[in-house]
C-alpha atoms as an extended CHARMM CRD file, in Angstrom:
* protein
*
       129  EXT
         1         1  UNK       CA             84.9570000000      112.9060000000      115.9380000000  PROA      1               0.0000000000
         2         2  UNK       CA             83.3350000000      115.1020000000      118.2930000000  PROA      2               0.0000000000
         3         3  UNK       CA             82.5920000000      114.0800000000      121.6700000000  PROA      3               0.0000000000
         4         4  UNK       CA             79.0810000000      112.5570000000      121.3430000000  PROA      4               0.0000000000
         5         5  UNK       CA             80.2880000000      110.5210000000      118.1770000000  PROA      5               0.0000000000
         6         6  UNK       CA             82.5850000000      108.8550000000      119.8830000000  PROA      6               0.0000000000
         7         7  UNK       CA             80.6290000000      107.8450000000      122.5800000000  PROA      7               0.0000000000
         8         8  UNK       CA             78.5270000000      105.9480000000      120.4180000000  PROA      8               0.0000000000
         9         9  UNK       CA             78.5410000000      102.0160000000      120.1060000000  PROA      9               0.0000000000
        10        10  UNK       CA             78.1420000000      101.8430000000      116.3470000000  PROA      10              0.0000000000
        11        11  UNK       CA             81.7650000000      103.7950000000      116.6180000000  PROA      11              0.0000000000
        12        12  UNK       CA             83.8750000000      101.2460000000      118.4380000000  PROA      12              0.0000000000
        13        13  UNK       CA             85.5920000000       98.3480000000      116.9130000000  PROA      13              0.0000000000
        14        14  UNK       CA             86.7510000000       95.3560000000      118.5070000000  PROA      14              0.0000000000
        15        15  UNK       CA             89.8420000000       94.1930000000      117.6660000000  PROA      15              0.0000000000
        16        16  UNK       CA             90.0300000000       91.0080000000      119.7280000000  PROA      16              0.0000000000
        17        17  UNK       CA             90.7220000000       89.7780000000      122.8550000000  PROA      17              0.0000000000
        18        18  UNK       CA             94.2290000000       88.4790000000      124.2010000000  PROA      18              0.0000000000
        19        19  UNK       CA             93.5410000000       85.0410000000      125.5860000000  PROA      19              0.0000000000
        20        20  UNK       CA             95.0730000000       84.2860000000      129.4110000000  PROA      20              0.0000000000
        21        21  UNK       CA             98.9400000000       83.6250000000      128.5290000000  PROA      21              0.0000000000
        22        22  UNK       CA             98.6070000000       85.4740000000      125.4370000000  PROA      22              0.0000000000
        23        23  UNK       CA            100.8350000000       87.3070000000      123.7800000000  PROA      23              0.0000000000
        24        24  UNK       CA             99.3880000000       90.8300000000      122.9090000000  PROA      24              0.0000000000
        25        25  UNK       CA            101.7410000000       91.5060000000      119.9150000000  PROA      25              0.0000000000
        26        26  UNK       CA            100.0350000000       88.5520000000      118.5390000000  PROA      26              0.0000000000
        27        27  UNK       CA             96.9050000000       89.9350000000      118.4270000000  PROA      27              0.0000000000
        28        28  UNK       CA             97.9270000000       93.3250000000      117.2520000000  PROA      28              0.0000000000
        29        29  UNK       CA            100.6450000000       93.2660000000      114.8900000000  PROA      29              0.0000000000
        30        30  UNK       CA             97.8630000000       92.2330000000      111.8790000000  PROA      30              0.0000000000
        31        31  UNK       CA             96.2980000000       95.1810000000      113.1330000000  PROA      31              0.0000000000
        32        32  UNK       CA             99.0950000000       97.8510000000      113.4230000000  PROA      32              0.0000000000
        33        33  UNK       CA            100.3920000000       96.3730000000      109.8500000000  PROA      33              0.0000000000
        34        34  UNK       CA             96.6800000000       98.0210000000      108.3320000000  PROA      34              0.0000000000
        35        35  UNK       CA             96.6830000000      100.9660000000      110.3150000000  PROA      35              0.0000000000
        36        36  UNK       CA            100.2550000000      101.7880000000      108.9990000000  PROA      36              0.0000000000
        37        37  UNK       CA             98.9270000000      101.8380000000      105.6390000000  PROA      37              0.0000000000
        38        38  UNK       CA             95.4920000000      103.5650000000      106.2410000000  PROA      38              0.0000000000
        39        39  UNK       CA             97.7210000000      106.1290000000      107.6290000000  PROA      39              0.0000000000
        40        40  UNK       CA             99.4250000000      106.9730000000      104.2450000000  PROA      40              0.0000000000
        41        41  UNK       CA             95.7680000000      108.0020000000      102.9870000000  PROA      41              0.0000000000
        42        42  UNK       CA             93.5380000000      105.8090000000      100.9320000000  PROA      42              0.0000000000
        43        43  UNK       CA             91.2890000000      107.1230000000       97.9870000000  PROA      43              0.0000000000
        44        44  UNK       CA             88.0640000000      104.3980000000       98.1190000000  PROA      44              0.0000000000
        45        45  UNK       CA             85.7870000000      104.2420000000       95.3550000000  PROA      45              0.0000000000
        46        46  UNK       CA             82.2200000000      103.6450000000       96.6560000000  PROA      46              0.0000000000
        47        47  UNK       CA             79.3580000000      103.7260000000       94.1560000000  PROA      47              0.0000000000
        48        48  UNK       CA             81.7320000000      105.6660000000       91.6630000000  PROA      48              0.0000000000
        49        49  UNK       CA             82.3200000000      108.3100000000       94.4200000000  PROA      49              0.0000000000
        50        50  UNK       CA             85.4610000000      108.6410000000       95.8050000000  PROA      50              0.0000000000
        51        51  UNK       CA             85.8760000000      108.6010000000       99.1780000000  PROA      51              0.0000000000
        52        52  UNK       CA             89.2850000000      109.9080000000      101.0060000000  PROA      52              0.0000000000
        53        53  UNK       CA             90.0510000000      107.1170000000      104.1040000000  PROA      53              0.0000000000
        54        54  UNK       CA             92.3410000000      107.8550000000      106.6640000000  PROA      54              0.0000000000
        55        55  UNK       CA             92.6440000000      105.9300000000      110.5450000000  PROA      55              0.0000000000
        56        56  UNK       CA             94.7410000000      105.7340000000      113.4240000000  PROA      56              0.0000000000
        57        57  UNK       CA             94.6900000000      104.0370000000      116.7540000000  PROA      57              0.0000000000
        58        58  UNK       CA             92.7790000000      106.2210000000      118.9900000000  PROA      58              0.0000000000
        59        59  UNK       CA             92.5900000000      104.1680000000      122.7800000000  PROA      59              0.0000000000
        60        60  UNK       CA             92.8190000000      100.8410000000      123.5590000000  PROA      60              0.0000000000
        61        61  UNK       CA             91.1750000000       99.4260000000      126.0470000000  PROA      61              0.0000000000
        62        62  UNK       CA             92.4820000000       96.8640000000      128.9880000000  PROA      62              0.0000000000
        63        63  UNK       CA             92.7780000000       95.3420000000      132.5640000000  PROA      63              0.0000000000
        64        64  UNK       CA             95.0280000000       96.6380000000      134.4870000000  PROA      64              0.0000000000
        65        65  UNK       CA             97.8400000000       94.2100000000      134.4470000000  PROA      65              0.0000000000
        66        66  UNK       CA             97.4450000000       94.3140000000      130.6110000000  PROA      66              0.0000000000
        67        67  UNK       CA             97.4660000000       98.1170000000      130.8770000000  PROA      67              0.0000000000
        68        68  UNK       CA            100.7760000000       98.6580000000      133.2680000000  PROA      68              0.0000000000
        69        69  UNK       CA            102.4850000000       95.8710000000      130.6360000000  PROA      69              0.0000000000
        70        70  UNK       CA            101.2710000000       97.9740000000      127.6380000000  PROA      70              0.0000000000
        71        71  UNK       CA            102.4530000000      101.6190000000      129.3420000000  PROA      71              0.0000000000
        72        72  UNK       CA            105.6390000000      100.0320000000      130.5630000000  PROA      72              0.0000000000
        73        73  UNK       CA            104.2800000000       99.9620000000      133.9940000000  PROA      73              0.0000000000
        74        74  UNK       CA            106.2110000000       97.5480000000      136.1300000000  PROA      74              0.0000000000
        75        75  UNK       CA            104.2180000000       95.4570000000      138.7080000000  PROA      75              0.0000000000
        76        76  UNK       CA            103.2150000000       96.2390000000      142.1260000000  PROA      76              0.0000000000
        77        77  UNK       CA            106.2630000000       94.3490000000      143.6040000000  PROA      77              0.0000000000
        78        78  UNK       CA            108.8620000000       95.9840000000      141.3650000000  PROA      78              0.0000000000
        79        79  UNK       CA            111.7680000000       97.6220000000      142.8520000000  PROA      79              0.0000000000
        80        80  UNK       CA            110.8920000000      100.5030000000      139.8840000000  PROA      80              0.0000000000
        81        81  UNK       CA            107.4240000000      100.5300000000      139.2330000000  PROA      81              0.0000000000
        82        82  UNK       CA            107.2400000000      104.4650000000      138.0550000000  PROA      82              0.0000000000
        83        83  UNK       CA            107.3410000000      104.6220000000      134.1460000000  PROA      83              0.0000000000
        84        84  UNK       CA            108.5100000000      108.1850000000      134.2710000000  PROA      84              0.0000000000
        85        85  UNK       CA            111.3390000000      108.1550000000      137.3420000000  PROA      85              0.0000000000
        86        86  UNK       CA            113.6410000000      105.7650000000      138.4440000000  PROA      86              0.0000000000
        87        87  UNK       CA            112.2010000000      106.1060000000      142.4620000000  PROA      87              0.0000000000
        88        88  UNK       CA            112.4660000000      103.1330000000      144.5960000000  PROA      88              0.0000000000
        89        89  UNK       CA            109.7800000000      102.0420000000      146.7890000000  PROA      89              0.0000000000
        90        90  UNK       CA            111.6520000000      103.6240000000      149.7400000000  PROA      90              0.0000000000
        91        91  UNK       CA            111.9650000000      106.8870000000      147.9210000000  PROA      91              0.0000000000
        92        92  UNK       CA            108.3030000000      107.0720000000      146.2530000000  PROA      92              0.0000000000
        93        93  UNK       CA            107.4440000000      109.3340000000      149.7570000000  PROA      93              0.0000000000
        94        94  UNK       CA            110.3780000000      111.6840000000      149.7270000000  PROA      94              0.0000000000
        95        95  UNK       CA            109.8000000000      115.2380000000      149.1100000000  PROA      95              0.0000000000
        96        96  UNK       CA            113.4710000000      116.1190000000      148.2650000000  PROA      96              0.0000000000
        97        97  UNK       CA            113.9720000000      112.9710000000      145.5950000000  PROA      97              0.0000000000
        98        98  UNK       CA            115.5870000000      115.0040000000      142.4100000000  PROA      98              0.0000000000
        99        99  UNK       CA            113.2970000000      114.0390000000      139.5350000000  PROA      99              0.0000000000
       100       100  UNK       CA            115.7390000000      115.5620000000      137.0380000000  PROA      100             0.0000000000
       101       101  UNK       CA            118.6460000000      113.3260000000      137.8590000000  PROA      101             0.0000000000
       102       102  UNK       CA            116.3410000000      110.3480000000      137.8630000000  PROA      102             0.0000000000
       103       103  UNK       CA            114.1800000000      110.9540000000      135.4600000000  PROA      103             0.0000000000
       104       104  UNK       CA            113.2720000000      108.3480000000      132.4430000000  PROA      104             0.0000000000
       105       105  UNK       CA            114.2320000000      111.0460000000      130.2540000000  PROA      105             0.0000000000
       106       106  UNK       CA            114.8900000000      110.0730000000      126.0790000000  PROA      106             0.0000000000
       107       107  UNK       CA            118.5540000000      111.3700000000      126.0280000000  PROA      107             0.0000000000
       108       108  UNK       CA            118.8840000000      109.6330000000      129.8980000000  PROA      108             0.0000000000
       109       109  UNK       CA            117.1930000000      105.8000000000      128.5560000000  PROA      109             0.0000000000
       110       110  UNK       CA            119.2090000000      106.1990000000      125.1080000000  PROA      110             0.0000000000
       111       111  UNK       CA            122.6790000000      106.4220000000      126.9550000000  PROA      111             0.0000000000
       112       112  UNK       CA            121.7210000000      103.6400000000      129.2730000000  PROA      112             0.0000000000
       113       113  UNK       CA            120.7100000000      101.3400000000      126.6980000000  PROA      113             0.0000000000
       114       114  UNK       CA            124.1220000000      101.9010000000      124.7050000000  PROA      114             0.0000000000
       115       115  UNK       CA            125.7610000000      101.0360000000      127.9200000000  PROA      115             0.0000000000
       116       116  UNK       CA            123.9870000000       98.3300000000      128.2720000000  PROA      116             0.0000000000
       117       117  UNK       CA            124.2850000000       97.0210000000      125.3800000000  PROA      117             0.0000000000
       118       118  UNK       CA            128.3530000000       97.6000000000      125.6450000000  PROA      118             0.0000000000
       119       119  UNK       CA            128.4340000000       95.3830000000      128.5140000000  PROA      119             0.0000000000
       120       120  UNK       CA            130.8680000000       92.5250000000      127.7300000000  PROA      120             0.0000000000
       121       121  UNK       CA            129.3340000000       89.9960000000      130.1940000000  PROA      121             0.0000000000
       122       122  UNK       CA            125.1510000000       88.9710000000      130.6870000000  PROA      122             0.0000000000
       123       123  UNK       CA            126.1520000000       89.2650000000      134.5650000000  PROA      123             0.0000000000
       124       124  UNK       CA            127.2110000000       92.9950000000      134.1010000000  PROA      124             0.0000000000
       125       125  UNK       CA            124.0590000000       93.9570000000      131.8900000000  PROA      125             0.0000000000
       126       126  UNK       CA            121.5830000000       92.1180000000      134.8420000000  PROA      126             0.0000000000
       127       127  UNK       CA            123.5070000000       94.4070000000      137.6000000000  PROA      127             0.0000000000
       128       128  UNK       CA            123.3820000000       97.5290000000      135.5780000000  PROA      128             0.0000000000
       129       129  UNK       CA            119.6930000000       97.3870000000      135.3990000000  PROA      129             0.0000000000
């Protein structure tokens, strides 16, 4: 849609809200279970014309606690609350901190979690993290 269409009410759906001590998955699983199969392409007969139906999730929309939970944002008081390094709070400020070492990279995360998951004990899997 261009710019100016989707700026337009008649263009936004509400899905529905997550009630305070909500679960969000709740709320959206019904939803990502359509849009999975809207995504495979639909052919939609309307007044014996057919009509070729496609959709996606496009943005969502939330506070920002809701937000940081949903882009894997940790919380202000987190020792890690970067989603894309693993800087400390003492080490947000430093010029010098190697981003490439630290990084949240896929290869980086994938290696952790198998190590992770190797741990024999629940203690060694909380101190690893």
């Amino acid at each position: 849609m261009t710019l100016k269409l989707r700026q337009k009410l008649k263009n936004h759906f509400l899905i529905g809200f997550v009630p305070f001590g909500g679960n969000f998955k709740d709320i959206i699983n019904p939803f990502i279970n359509d849009v999975i199969l809207l995504q495979k392409e639909l052919i939609m007969k309307i007044n014996n014309e057919d009509y070729w139906i496609i959709g996606s999730l496009g943005v969502v929309t939330a506070d920002l606690p809701q937000g940081n939970d949903l882009a894997g944002v940790l919380r202000h008081n987190a020792n890690f609350g970067c989603r894309s390094c693993k800087a400390s709070k003492e080490e947000l400020s430093l010029l010098d901190f190697d981003i490439q070492q630290y990084g949240h990279y896929h290869h980086i995360t994938t290696d952790e979690f198998l190590e992770i998951q190797q741990s024999e004990s629940q203690n060694a899997k909380i101190l690893f993290t």
